[in-house]
C-alpha positions in Angstrom: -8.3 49.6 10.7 -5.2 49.9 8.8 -6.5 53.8 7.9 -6.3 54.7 11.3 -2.9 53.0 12.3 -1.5 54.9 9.5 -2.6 57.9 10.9 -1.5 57.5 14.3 1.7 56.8 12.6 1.7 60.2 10.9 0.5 62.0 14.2 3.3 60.5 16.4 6.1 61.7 14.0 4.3 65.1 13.8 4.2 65.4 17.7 8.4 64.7 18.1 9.7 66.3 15.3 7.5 69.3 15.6 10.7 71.4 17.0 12.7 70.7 13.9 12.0 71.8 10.5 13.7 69.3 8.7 14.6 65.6 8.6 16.2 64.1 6.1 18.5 66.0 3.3 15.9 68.8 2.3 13.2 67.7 3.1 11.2 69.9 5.0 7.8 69.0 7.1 4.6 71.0 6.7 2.3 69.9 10.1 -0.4 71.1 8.5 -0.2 69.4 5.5 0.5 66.2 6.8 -2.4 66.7 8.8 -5.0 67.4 5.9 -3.3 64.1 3.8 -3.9 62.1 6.8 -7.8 63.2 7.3 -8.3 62.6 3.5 -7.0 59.2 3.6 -9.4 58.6 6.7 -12.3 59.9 4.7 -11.2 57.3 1.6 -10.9 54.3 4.6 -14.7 55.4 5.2 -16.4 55.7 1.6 -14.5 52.4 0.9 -16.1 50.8 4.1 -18.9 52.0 2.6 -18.8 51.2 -0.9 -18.6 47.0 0.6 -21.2 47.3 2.8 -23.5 48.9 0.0 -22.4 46.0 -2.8 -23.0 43.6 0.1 -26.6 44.9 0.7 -27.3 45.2 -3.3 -26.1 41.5 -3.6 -28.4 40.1 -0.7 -31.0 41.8 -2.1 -30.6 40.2 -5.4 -30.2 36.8 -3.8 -33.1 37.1 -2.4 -35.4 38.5 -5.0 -34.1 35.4 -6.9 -35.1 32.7 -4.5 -38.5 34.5 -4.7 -38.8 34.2 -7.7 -38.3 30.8 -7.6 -40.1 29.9 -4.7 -43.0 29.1 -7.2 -41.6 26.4 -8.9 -39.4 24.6 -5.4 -42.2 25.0 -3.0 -45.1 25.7 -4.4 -45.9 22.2 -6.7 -46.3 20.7 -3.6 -49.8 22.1 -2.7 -50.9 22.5 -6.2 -53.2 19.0 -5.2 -55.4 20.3 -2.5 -58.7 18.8 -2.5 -61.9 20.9 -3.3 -65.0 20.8 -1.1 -68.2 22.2 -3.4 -72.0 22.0 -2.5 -72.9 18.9 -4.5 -76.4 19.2 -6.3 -79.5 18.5 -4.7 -81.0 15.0 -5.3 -84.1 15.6 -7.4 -87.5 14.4 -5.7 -90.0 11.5 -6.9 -92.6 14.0 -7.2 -95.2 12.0 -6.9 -97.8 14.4 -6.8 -96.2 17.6 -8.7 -95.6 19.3 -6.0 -91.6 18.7 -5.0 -89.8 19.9 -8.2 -91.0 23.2 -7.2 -89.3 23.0 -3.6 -86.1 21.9 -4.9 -85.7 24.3 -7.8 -85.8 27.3 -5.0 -83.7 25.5 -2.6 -81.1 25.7 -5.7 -81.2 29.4 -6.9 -83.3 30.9 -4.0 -86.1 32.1 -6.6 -90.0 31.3 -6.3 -89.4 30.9 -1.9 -93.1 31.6 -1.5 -94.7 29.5 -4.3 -92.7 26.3 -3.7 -93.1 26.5 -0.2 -97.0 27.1 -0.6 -97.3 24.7 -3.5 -95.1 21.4 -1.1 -97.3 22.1 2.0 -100.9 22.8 3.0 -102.1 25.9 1.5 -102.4 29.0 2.9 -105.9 30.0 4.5 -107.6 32.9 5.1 -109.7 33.8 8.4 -111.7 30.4 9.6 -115.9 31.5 8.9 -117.3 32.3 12.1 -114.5 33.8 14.1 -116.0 36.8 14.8 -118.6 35.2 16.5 -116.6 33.0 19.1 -115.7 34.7 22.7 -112.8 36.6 23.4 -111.1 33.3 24.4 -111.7 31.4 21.7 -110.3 33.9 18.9 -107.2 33.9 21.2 -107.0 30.3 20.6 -107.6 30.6 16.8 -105.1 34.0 16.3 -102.5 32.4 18.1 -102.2 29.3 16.4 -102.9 31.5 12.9 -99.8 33.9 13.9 -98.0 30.1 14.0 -99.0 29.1 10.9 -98.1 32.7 9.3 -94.9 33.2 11.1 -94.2 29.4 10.0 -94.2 30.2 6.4 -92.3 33.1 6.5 -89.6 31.9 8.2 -89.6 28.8 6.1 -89.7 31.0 3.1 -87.3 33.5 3.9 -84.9 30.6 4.9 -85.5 28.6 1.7 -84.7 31.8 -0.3 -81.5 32.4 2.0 -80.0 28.4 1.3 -80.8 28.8 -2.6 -79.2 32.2 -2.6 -75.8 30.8 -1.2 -75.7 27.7 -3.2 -76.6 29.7 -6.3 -73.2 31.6 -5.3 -71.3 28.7 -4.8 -70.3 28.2 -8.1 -68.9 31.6 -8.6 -67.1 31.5 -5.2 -64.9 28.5 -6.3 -64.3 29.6 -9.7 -62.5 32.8 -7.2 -60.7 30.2 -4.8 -59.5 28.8 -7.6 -58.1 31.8 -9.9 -56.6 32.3 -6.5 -55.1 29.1 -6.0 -53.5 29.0 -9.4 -52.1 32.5 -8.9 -50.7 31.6 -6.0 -48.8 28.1 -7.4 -47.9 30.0 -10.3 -44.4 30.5 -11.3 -44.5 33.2 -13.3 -42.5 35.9 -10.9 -45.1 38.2 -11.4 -47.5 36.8 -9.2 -45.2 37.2 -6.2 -44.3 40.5 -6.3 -45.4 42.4 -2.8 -48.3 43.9 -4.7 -49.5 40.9 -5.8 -49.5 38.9 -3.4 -51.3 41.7 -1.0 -54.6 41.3 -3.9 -54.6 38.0 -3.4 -54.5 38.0 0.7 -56.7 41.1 0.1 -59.5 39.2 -2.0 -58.8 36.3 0.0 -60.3 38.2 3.4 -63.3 39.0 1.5 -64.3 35.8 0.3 -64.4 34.9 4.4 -66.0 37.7 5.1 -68.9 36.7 2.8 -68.5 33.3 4.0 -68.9 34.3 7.2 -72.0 36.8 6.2 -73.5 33.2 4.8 -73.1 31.5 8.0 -74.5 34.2 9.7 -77.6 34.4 8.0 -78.0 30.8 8.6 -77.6 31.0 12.4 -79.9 33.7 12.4 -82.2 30.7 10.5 -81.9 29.0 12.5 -82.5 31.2 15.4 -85.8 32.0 13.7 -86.9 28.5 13.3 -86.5 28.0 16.9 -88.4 30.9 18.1 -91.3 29.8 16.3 -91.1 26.3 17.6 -90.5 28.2 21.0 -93.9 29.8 20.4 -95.7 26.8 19.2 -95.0 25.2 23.0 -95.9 28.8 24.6 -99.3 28.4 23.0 -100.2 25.3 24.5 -99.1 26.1 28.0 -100.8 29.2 27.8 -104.1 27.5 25.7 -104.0 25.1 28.8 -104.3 27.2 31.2 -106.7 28.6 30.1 -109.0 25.5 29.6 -107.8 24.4 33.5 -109.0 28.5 34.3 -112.7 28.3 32.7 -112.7 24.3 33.5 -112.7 25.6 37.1 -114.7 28.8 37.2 -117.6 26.5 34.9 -117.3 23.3 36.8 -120.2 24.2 39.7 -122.5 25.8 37.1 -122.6 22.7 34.7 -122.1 19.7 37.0 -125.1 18.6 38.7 -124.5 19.3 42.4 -125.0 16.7 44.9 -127.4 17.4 48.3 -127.1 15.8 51.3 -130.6 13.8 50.9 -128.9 12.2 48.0 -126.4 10.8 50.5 -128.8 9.2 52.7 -129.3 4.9 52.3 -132.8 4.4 52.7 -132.8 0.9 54.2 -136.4 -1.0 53.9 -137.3 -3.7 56.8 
């Protein structure tokens, strides 16, 4: 501001002593000088404006980066006592009969699915003796209730192997939710840099993408378990049908009919 009053200054006595070559005792005035000292003192107004404004800048900066630095150790401590939810262990069985421990062990690590679920239920059996030599209807009865009983077990082993699986992860994804947590309370400046703290949101987003994989696949448990149960009630409205169907088409060929002479009251006098 003071720059450019100075130089209107210098440009007003320019303009009314331009017809005179000298004021003062021999002194003489050079226009164009004056001119060029004025611009150059305009140009030193501007670089010092903008030599402030720089230092200014470079200082805020600095605050800043300081209060990140201690953000850790002012904010942070607060949250450094979040509670921890974990899958707890599985309470063991009685087993009574040897055949629980199996059961569990797979709902824990997701191995041996097939044999624990075989070994805690009914065993598996093969075709019944003698279905090829029932009618058509009756080894739709049998195959439907066997695809129950086969789609039952797989679903209920694939599922058991899917529930082990996760919690045998489980242990692994808290030991990563906490390296993170601690990273994140730290307050060693380092773990707050912009780099750092993107790997953390970074790994942070996967771990719920897995999560949310794991929930997934239990949903689509779910949804399998329910079909099959679906199917179970299918096969009985459809299996009675069937029994009202023949029940109808055999009823006048196996039920003795009754004839009009059978009707009759024979009255004796």
């Amino acid at each position: 501001m003071k720059g450019a009053m100075f130089i209107s200054v210098i440009a007003l006595a320019v303009s009314t002593t331009g017809a005179r070559a000298q004021f003062g005792s021999g002194i003489v005035l050079d226009p164009t000088q004056s001119a060029h000292a004025a611009q150059q003192i305009l140009q030193a107004n501007q670089l010092y404006t903008t030599t402030v404004e720089t230092s200014r800048n470079v200082i805020g900066a600095y605050n800043l980066a300081q209060k990140m630095a201690n953000l850790p150790q002012n904010y942070y401590t607060a949250y450094t006592n979040m509670g921890r939810q974990q899958w707890g262990t599985l309470q063991q069985p009685a087993n009574t009969y040897g055949n629980s421990a199996p059961w569990i062990a797979s709902a824990g690590n997701g191995s041996g699915a097939f044999a624990a679920n075989q070994t805690a239920s009914i065993p598996y059996t093969s075709q019944i003796q003698g279905y090829n030599s029932l009618s058509v209807q009756g080894q739709q009865q049998i195959a439907a209730r066997g695809a129950t009983v086969d789609l039952s077990d797989a679903v209920n082993t694939t599922n058991l192997q899917t529930l082990g699986t996760i919690r045998a992860n489980a242990n692994q994804r808290e030991t990563d939710i906490s390296q993170l947590e601690t990273a994140s309370h730290s307050a060693d400046p380092a773990q707050h840099t912009e780099m750092a703290t993107l790997q953390r949101i970074n790994q942070a987003l996967l771990i719920e993408l897995r999560t949310q994989q794991e929930t997934n696949q239990i949903l689509q448990a779910q949804a399998l378990q329910t079909l099959v149960g679906q199917k179970v009630q299918q096969d009985n409205l459809k299996s009675l049908f069937q029994t009202g169907n023949s029940y109808q088409q055999t009823f006048t060929a196996t039920t003795p009919q009754q004839t009009a002479a059978g009707t009759q009251w024979a009255f004796h006098y």
